[in-house]
C-alpha positions in Angstrom: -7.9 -37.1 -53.6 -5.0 -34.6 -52.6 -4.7 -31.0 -54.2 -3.0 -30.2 -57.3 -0.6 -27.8 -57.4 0.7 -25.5 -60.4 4.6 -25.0 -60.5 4.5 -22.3 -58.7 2.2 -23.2 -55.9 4.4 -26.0 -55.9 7.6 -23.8 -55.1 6.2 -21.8 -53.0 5.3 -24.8 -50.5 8.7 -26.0 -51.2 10.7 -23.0 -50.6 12.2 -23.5 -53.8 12.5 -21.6 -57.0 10.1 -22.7 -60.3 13.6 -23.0 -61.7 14.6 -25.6 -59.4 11.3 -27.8 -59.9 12.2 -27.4 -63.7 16.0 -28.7 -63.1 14.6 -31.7 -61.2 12.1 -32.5 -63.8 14.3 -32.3 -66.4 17.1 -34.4 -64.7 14.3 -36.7 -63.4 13.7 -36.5 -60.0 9.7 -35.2 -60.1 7.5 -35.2 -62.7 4.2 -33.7 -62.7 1.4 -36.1 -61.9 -1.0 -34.3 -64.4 -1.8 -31.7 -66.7 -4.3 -29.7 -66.6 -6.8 -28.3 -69.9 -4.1 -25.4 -70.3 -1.2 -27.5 -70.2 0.1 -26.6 -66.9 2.6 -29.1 -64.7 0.0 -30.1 -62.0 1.7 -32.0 -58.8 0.6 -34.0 -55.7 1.4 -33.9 -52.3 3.7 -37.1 -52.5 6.0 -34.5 -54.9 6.4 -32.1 -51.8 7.2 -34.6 -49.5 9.8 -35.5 -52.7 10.9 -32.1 -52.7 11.4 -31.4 -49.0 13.4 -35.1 -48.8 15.9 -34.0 -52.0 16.2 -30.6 -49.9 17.0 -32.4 -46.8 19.3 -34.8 -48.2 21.2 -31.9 -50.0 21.3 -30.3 -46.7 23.5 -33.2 -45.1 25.7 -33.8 -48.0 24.0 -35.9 -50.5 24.5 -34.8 -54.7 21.4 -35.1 -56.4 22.8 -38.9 -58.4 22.6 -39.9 -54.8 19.3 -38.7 -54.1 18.4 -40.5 -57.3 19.6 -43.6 -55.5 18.2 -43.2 -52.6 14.1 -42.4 -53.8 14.7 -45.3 -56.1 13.1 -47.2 -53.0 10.1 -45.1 -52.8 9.4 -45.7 -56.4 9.7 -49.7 -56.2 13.7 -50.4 -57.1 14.4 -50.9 -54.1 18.3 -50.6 -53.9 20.3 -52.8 -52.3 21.2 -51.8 -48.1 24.9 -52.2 -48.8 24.4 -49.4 -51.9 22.6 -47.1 -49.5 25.5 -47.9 -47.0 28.4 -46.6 -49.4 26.6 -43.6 -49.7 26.4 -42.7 -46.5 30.0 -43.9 -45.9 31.2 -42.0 -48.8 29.2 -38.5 -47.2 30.6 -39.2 -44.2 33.7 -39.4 -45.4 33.8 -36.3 -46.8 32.2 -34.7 -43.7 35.5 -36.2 -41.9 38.1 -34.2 -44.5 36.2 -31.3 -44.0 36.3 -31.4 -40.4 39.9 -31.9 -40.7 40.0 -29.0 -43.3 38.4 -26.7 -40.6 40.2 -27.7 -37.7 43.2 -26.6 -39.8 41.7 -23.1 -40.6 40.9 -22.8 -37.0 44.4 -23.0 -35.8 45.6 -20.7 -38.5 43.2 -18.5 -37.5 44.3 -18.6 -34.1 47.7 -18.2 -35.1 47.2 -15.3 -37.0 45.5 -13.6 -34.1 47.6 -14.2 -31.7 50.1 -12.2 -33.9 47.7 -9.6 -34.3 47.3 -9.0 -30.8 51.2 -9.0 -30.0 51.8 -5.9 -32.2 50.9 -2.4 -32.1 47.9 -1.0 -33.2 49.6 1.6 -35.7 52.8 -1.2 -36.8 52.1 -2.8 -40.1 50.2 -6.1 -39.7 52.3 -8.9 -41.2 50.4 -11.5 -40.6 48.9 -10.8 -44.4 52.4 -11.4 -45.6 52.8 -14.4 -43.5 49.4 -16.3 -44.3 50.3 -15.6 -48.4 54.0 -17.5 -47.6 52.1 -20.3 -46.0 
């Protein structure tokens, strides 16, 4: 039998604040495995592993309705490949407009520096002016 953990314990392995656990409770991602005589939340060791996956899986992208989709499989409703696959499709698809998004910043940063370093160090920078007409 694996060790019970109080909320805190919990977060504390987790990295996560009690506030968090609470949030994913209530939305229903974990839920305590017991309760002890005081009526404390008590988990298991499966509900880290939870924990760390939903971390990880916010970490690349995922919101929390898809981690809901994707644990479904842990907890026997199993969903469907081509489900998981628009999900994954969908993140990276967003990863791809951000990239683009970036790669736009980048060469307006670029720009702007390149102006910068064209002028004097004591002639008003108007590069400010320039980036608010743009």
């Amino acid at each position: 039998m694996s060790k019970r953990l109080t909320i805190s314990e919990l977060a504390k392995a987790a990295d996560v604040p009690t506030t968090t656990l609470r949030y994913y409770e209530r939305i229903g991602l974990v839920e305590p495995e017991h309760r002890s005589a005081g009526n404390y939340r008590l988990y298991d060791d499966q509900t880290l592993r939870k924990i760390k996956f939903i971390r990880a899986a916010q970490a690349i992208g995922f919101t929390l309705e898809d981690v809901k989709s994707l644990l479904a499989d842990d907890e026997g409703n199993a969903p469907a490949c081509g489900n998981i696959r628009v999900l994954i499709e969908a993140r990276l698809t967003d990863v791809e407009d951000r990239l683009k998004d970036l790669r736009h910043v980048r060469k307006v940063l670029r720009s702007a520096l390149t102006q910068c370093q064209h002028q004097k160090q004591t002639e008003c920078c108007h590069v400010v002016t320039e980036l608010g007409a743009k």
